[in-house]
N, C-alpha and C positions, 0 to 999 in steps of 0.2 A: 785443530788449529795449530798447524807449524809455526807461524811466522805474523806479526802485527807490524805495521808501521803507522804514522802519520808523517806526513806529506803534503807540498807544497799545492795548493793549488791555480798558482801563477801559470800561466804556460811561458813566463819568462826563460825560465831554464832549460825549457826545449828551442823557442825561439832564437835565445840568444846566449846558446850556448858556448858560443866563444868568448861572451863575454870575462874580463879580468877577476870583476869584484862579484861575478855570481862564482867564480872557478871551483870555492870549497862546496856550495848546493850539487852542482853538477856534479862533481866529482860522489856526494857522498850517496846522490841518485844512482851514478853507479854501481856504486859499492851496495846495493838495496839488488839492482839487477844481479850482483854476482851472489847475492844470498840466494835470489831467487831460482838462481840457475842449480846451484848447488842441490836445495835442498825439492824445487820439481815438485812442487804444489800440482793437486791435480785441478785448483781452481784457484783465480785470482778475483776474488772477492772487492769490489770498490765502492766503497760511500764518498758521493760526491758532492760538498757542499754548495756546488757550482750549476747543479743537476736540480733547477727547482720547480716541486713541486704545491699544487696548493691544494686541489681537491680530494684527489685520493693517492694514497702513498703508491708509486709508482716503479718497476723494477723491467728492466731491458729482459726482452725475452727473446730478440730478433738472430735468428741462430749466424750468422754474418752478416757486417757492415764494413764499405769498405768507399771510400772516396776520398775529398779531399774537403779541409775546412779552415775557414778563415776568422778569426778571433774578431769578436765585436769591438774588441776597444785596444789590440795591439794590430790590426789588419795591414796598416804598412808593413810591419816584419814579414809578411808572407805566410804563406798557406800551409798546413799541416796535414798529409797525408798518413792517412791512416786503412786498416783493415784488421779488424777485432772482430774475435769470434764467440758466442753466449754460449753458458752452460744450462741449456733452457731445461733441460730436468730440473736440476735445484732451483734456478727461478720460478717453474711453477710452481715447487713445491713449496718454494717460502711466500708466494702470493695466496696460498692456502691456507696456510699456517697463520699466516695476518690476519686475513677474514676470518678464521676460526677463534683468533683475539680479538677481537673488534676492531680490526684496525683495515677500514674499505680500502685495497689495493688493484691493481689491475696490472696485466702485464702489458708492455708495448710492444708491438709485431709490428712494426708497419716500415713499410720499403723508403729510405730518404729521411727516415725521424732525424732531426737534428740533436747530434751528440754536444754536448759540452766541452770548452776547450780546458779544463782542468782533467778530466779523464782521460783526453787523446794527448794529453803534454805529457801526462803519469807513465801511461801505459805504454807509449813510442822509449820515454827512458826507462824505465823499470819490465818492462817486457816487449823488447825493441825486436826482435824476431816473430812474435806476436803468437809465440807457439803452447801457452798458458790460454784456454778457456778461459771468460771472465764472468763475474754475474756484477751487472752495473746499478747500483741503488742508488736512488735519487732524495734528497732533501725536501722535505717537507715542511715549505715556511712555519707552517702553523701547529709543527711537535716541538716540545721541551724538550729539555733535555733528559730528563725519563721514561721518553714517550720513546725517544731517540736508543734511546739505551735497550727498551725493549725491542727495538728492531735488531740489533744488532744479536740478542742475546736469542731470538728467533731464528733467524740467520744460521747464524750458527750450530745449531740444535737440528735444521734441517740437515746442515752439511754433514753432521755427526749420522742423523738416521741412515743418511743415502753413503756410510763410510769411506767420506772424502777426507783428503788433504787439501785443506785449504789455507792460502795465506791472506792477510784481509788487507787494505791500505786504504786510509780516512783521508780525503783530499779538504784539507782547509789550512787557514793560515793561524799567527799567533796574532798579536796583537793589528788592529784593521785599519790605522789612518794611514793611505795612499796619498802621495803628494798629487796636486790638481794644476802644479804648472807644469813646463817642459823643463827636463834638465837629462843632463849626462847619463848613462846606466854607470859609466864609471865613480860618478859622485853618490850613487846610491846610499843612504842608508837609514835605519827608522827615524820615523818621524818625527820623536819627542824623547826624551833621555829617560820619562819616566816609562815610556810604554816598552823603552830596551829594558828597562829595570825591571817590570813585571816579568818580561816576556824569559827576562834569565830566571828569574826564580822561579818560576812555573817550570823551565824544562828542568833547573835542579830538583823539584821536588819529585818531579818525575822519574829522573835518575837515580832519588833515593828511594823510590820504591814507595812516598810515603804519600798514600793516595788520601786518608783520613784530612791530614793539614790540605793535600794537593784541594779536597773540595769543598774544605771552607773557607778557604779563601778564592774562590773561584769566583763568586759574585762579585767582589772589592777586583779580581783583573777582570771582569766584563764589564763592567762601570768605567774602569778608571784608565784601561788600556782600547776598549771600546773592542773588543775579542770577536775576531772572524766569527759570525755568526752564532754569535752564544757560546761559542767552541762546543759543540755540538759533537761535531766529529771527535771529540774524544768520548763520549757520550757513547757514541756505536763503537768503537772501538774495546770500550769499558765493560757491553752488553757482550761483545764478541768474544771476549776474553773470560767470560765470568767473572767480572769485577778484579780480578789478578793482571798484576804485571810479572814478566818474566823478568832475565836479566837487561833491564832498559837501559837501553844510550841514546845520547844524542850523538851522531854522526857529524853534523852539523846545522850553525844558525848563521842566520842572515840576514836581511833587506830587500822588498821585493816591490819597487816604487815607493818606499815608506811605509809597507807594512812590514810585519814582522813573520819568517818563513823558517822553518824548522825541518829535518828528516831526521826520523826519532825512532826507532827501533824499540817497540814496549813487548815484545817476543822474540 
């Protein structure tokens, strides 16, 4: 494992990427692209909170995908071309790996599968020449968050056997109230003063490295910030890392319709 992030999974900031008051996400999306150019991961690893599944844990296995897609609930902004290509060895190998833990997976091969627009927004910014192999893991409403964490810590374990470089990126957001009327993107910002207050202290604790307090207070921000999907995705991130963080930053935080969006470098 060279490299960890989490990441935004708005496709805001591919959409509207000129916007003023996304300029510090975009920009620090960047700055995630020029790690990754540097350091040439031989796989680009993606949990997708956006990517759901319910029956059996699911993992992209289709060796190219390449068209165009249109966001269910930002679709006036216009259409997102893409062409991503699968690291289907290690996805078979971690759909093994899962069955052999009890955890029923399947891989998906099939011609036209619909991708998710948090993966095609990541991947066009953080690997925009598309020249990184991806293995794309999909969310499973009905794992916890230590269900979650075992995936990641599988994962990973594969990528070590088959002696890859891999860099991993967890697409979800911080705290989840979206606002439900129309307004400015220039007016953006979180929804409620306490869910910006959780949502700082969470990426400071993260920063300080201090995972212990980071997860007991984890359930009071899922409750009280109502936290992108359990925040889950740090979950696999936690498993992919073996429960270590390296030297973490926040690169930057943000506003993404009123929730809360973070690019946070935890390797």
């Amino acid at each position: 494992m060279v490299a960890a992030y989490l990441l935004p999974a708005s496709p805001l900031l591919l959409l509207r990427n000129d916007e003023a008051r996304y300029r510090e996400l975009v920009d620090a999306m960047k700055r995630v692209a020029d790690d990754l150019d540097e350091l040439k991961p031989d796989t680009l690893l993606i949990y997708s909170t956006r990517w759901y599944a319910v029956l059996d844990q699911l993992w992209q296995g289709r060796a190219r995908m390449a068209g165009l897609h249109v966001d269910e609930n930002w679709h006036e902004l216009g259409e997102m071309r893409y062409d991503i290509t699968t690291d289907v060895s290690l996805a078979r190998a971690c759909v093994r790996a899962a069955q052999r833990a009890g955890i029923a997976s399947k891989l998906v091969d099939y011609a036209g599968f619909p991708l998710d627009s948090a993966t095609l927004a990541a991947n066009a910014l953080v690997n925009p020449d598309g020249t990184l192999p991806t293995l794309i893991v999909a969310n499973n409403l009905y794992y916890d968050f230590e269900r979650t964490r075992a995936l990641g810590e599988l994962t990973a374990a594969q990528a070590a056997i088959q002696g890859k470089r891999v860099a991993v990126i967890a697409l979800g957001g911080l705290s989840g109230s979206e606002f439900r009327d129309r307004r400015e993107f220039a007016d953006d910002a979180i929804a409620s003063a306490i869910e910006d207050e959780w949502n700082r202290r969470v990426l400071k604790l993260i920063e300080r490295r201090d995972l212990d307090e980071l997860l007991r207070q984890l359930p009071d921000f899922i409750a009280q910030a109502r936290a992108d999907m359990g925040f889950k995705h740090l979950a696999f991130l936690l498993g992919a890392l073996g429960g270590r963080l390296g030297a973490a930053q926040v690169y930057a935080y943000g506003p993404q319709y009123g929730s809360g969006a973070a690019v946070v470098r935890l390797l």
